[in-house]
KEGU-215744 format. One record per atom (N, C-alpha, C): x, y, z. Coordinates in steps of 0.001 Angstrom, whole numbers, padded with zeros to 6 digits, always signed. Example, Ala and Ser with C-alpha at 12.3 -4.5 7.8 and 13.67 -1.06 7.14 Angstrom:
! KEGU-215744
+013190-005690+007800/+012300-004500+007800/+013200-003300+007800/+012850-002250+007080/+013670-001060+007140/+012900+000030+007870/
//
This chain:
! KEGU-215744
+104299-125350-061358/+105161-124289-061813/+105409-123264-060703/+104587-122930-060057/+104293-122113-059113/+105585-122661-057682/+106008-123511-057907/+106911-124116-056480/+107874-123799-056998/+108268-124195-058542/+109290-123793-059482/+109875-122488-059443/+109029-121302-059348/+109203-120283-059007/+109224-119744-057923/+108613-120035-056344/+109337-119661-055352/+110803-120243-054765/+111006-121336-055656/+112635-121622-055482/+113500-121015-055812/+113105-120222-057726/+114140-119651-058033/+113818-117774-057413/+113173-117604-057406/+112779-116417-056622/+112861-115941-055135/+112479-116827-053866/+113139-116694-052789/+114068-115918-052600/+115652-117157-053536/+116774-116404-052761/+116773-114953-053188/+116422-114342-054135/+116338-112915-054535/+115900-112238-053858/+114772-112706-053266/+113793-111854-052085/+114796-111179-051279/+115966-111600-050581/+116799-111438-049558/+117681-110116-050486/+117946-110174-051475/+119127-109522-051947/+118381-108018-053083/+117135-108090-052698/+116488-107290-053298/+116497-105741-052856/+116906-105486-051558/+116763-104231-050718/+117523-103483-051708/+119055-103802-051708/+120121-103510-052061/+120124-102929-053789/+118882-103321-054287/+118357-103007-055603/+116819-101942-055867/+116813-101586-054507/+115360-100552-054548/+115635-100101-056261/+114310-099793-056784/+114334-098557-058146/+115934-099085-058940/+116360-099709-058497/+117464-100799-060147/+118743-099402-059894/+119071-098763-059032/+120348-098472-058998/+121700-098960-059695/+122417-098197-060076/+124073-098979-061040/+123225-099646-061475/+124341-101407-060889/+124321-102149-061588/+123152-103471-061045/+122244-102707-060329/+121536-103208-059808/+120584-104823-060418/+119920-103769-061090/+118843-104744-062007/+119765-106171-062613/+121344-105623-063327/+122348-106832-063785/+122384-107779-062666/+122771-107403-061598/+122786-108651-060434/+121435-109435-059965/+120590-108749-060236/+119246-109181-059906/+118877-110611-060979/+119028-110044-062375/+119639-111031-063644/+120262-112119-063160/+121440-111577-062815/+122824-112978-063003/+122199-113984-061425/+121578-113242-060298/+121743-114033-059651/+120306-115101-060410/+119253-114633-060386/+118657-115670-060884/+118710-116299-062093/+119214-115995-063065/+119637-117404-064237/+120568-117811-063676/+121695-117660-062496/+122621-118958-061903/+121545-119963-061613/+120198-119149-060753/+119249-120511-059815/+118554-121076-061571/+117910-120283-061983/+117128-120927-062913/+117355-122202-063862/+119100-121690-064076/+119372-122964-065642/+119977-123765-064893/+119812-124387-063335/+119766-125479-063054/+118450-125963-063914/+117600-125699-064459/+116676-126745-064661/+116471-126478-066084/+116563-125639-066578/+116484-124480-068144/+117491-124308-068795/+117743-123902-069891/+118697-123428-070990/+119174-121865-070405/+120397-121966-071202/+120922-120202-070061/+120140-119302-071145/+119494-119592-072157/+119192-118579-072982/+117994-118378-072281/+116981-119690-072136/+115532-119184-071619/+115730-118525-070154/+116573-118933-069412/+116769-118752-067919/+117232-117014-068524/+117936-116128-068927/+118101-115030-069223/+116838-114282-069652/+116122-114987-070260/+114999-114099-071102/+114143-114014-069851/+113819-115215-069114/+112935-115077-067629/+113271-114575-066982/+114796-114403-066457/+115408-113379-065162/+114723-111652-066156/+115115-111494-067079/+115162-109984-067292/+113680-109842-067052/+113166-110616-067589/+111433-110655-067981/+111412-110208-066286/+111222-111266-065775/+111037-111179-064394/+111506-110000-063777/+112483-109436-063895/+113373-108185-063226/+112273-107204-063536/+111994-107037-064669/+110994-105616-065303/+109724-105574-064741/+109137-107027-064414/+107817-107054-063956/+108336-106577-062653/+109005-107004-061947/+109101-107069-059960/+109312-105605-059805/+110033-104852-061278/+110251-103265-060989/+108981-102665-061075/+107834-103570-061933/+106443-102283-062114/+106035-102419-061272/+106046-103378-060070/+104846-103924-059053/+105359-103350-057991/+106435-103729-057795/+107265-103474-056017/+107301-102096-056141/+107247-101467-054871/+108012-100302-054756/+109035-100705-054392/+109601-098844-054013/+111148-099456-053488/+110798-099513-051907/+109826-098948-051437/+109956-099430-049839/+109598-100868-049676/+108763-101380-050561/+108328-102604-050662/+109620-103718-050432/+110480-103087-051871/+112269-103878-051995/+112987-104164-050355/+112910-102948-050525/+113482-102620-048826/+113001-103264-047850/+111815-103305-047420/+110820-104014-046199/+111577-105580-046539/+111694-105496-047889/+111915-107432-048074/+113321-108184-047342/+114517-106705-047213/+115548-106844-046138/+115962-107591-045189/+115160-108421-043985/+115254-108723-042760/+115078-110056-043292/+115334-110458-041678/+115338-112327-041772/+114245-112978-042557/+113111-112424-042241/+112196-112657-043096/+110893-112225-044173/+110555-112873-045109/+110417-111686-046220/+108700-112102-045677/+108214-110648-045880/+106872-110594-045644/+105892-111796-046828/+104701-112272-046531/+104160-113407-047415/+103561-112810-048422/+102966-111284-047930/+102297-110914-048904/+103055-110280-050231/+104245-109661-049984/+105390-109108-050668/+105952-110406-052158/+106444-111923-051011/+106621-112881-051418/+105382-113135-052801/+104231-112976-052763/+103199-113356-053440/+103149-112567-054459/+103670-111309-054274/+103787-110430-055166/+105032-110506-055778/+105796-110941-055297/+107083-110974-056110/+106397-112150-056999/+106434-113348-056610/+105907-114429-057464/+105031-114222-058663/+103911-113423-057954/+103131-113488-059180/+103571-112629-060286/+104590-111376-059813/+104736-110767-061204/+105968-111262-062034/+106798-112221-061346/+107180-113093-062029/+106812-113866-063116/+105603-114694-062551/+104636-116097-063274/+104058-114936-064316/+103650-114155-065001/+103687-113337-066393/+104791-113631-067308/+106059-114144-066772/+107194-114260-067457/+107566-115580-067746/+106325-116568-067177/+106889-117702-067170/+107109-118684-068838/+105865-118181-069419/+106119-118693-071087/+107559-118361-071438/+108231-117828-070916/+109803-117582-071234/+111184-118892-070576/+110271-119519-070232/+110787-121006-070035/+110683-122392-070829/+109210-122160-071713/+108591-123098-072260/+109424-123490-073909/
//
């Protein structure tokens, strides 16, 4: 499950700066981009309930300098691990 989720999570890593603290319409794009990756493999209903799920956790954990640092070519591992894991809390929202 755990590979499952740095696939659909990754590409977010990159597009996360741009969403420090869920600005506008921030947190919505954060959503749409991952249930596009997710319901390749999921239903768009469960893939929705996991993106939001997921969005709320990555907001209690990350800061926003954290968001930000994640910016550049490449995303720090430890950041990455943290994005993941407060993801994988959300994962029964697939099952």
């Amino acid at each position: 499950m755990k590979r499952h989720l740095i696939a659909f999570l990754t590409p977010l890593a990159f597009a996360l700066p741009a969403f420090a603290d869920w600005p506008d319409n921030a947190r919505e794009n954060f959503v749409a981009e991952c249930v596009e990756t997710t319901q390749l493999e999921h239903s768009s209903v469960k893939a929705e309930t996991f993106c939001g799920c997921a969005a709320d956790e990555v907001a209690k954990d990350l800061s926003t300098e954290e968001l930000e640092a994640m910016g550049g070519d490449a995303v720090d591992p430890a950041i990455q691990e943290r994005l993941i894991a407060a993801a994988e809390s959300c994962t029964s929202e697939l099952e």
